[in-house]
N, C-alpha and C positions, 0 to 999 in steps of 0.2 A: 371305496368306490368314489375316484374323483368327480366324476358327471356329478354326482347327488347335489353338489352345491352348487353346481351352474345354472343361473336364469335361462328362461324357455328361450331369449333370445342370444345368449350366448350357445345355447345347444343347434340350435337353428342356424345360425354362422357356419359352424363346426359341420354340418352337413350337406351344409351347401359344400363347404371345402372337401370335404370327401368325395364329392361325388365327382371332383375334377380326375378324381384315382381311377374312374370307369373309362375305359375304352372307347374310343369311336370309329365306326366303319365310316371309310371314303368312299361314299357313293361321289357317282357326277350329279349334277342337278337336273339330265334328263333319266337318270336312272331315278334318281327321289320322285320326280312327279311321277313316272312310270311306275312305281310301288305305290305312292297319292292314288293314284286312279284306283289299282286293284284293294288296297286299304279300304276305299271308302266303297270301294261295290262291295265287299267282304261284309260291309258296316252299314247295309241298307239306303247308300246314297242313289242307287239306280235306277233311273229315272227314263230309260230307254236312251235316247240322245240327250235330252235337256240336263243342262247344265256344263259350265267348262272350267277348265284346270288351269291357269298362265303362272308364266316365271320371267324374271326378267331373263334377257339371251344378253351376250358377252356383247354383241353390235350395241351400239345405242340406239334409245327407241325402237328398240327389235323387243319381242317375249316367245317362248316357248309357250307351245300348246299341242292338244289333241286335232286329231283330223274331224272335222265333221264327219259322219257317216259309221264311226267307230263307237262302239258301247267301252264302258271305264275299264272291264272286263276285256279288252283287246288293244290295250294302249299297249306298247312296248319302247323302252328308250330309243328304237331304231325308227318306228313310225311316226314320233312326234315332228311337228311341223315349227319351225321358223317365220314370225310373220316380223311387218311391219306394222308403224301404226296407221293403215289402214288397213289392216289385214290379209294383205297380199305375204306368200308365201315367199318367201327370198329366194327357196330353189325354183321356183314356179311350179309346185307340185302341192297335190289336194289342196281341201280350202278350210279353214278356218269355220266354229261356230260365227255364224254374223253375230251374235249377238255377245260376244267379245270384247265390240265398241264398248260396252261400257269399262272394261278392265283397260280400255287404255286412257280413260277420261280419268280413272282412281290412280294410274302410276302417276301423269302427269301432275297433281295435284296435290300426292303424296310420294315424296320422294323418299322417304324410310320404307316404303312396301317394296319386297322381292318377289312375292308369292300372294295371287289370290285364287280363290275357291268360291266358285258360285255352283246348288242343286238346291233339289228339290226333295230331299229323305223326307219318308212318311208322316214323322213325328212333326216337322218344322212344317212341313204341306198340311200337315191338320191345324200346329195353332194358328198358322197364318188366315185360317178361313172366320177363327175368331176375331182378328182385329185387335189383338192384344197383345203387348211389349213381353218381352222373354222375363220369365220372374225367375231370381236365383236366392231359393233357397237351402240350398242343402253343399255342403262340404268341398265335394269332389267336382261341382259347377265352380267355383267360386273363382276359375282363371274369367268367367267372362262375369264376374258382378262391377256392375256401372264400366261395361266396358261393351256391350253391345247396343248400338241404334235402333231404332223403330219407325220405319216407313210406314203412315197407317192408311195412304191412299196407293191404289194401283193403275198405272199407268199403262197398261196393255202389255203387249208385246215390246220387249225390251232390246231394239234392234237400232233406235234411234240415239242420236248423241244426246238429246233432251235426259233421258233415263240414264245416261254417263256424269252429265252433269248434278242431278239432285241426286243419285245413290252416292256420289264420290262427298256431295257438300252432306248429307246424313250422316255418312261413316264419321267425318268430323276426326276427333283423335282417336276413337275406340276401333278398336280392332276387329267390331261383328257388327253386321247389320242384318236384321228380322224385316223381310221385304212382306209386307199386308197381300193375301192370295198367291202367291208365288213360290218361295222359299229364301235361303239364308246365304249372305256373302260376309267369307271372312276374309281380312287383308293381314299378312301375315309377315315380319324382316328376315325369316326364312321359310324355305318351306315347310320343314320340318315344323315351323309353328304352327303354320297353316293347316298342313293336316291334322293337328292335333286340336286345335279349333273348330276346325269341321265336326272333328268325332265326337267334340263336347256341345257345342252348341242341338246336335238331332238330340243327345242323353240329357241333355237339359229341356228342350222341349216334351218330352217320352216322360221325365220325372213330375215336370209341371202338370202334364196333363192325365197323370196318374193323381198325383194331388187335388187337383181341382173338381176331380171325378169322385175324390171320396170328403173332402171339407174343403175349409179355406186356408191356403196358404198364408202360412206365419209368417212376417218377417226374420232375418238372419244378424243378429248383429253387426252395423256398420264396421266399427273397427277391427273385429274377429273375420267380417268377412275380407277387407281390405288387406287384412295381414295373410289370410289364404289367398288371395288375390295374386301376391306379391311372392308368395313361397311357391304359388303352380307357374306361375311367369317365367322363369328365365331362362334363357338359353340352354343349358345344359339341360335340364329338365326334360324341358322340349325335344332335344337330341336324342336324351338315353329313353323317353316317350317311344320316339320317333323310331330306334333302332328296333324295338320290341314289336311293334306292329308289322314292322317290315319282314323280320321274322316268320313272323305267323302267316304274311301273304306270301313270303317262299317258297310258305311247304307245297303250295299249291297254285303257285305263278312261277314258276321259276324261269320262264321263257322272260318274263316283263323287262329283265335287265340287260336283254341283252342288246347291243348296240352297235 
């Protein structure tokens, strides 16, 4: 057995490289968000209307989104809307969440972000009434350890360019921010990462707050968790993530993609 004598970090290499041998489906990027939306309604993200979905659009300073007035559960690649950054819709048809302004304070300010994700799932709506930063201790959280923010005051309703500007200077370089009374925004350089942050940052809150309900949470070892950190991160990952979940919203969306 050759493996036997390979260090964990030669075996770790070796699987990343294998995993370039899996396949990937070409979605469009309004079909990816259109599968995002039913993903995360699937995954307890729904929230009635609050909360919105954007991607960057091919125009500049343009982004893809949902229409207002639509639940995540009725988004389809054909109904998504084209805005600008004022939120006017390019074809002049539906309107946009207002409260979107702030996804375009976060591209402008980060220009690695393709994709973010702002709701309000149960688990992340309950710890934020706590006031306390996202704790990760356990394994399979470890893509958002020392990579999400903590906004510990609430700002109201988040329709103003004030709330663009301090959520976008919070997020900082990490890719998740725990908004205090609200809920959670990931920024993600596809979207496939994005929704994959989504789904982990409510499991991460749902795990903390099952811990904290029966002792105290331990810390994770820094550099164990840094090195998982780094093994759930990258691209691929994220993609063959990403095709999996999409999957499973097919068997029972199968309208969502169509365009």
């Amino acid at each position: 057995m050759q493996t036997a004598l390979l260090s964990k970090q030669q075996l770790m290499q070796t699987a990343q490289q294998n995993m370039n041998l899996i396949q990937e489906v070409n979605y469009t990027d309004r079909q990816k968000l259109a599968l995002t939306c039913r993903i995360l309604f699937d995954h307890g993200h729904d929230a009635g209307l609050a909360g919105q979905i954007t991607c960057r659009a091919e125009q500049e300073n343009s982004f893809i989104t949902q229409r207002f007035g639509l639940g995540f559960d009725e988004i389809t690649a054909a109904n998504l809307l084209v805005v600008d950054q004022d939120l006017k819709p390019l074809d002049q048809q539906g309107m946009a969440n207002p409260a979107n302004r702030f996804h375009t304070w976060i591209y402008q300010q980060h220009p690695e972000v393709n994709c973010i994700i702002h709701t309000h799932p149960t688990h992340i709506a309950a710890l934020s009434m706590l006031r306390v930063p996202l704790a990760i201790s356990q394994m399979d959280t470890c893509a958002l350890y020392e990579d999400c923010s903590f906004v510990g005051e609430w700002p109201g309703v988040p329709v103003g360019n004030e709330e663009g500007i301090f959520i976008s200077e919070a997020l900082g370089k990490n890719r998740a921010v725990l908004l205090s009374h609200h809920g959670q925004l990931v920024a993600g350089k596809s979207i496939e990462e994005a929704c994959n942050l989504a789904l982990l940052i409510e499991r991460a809150a749902r795990l903390q707050l099952l811990a904290m309900s029966a002792g105290q949470i331990q810390p994770i070892p820094h550099e164990l968790a840094k090195e998982a950190h780094d093994w759930l991160s990258t691209d691929k990952r994220n993609k063959v993530n990403f095709a999996y979940y999409a999957r499973k919203a097919l068997k029972n969306h199968q309208d969502c993609i169509e365009e």
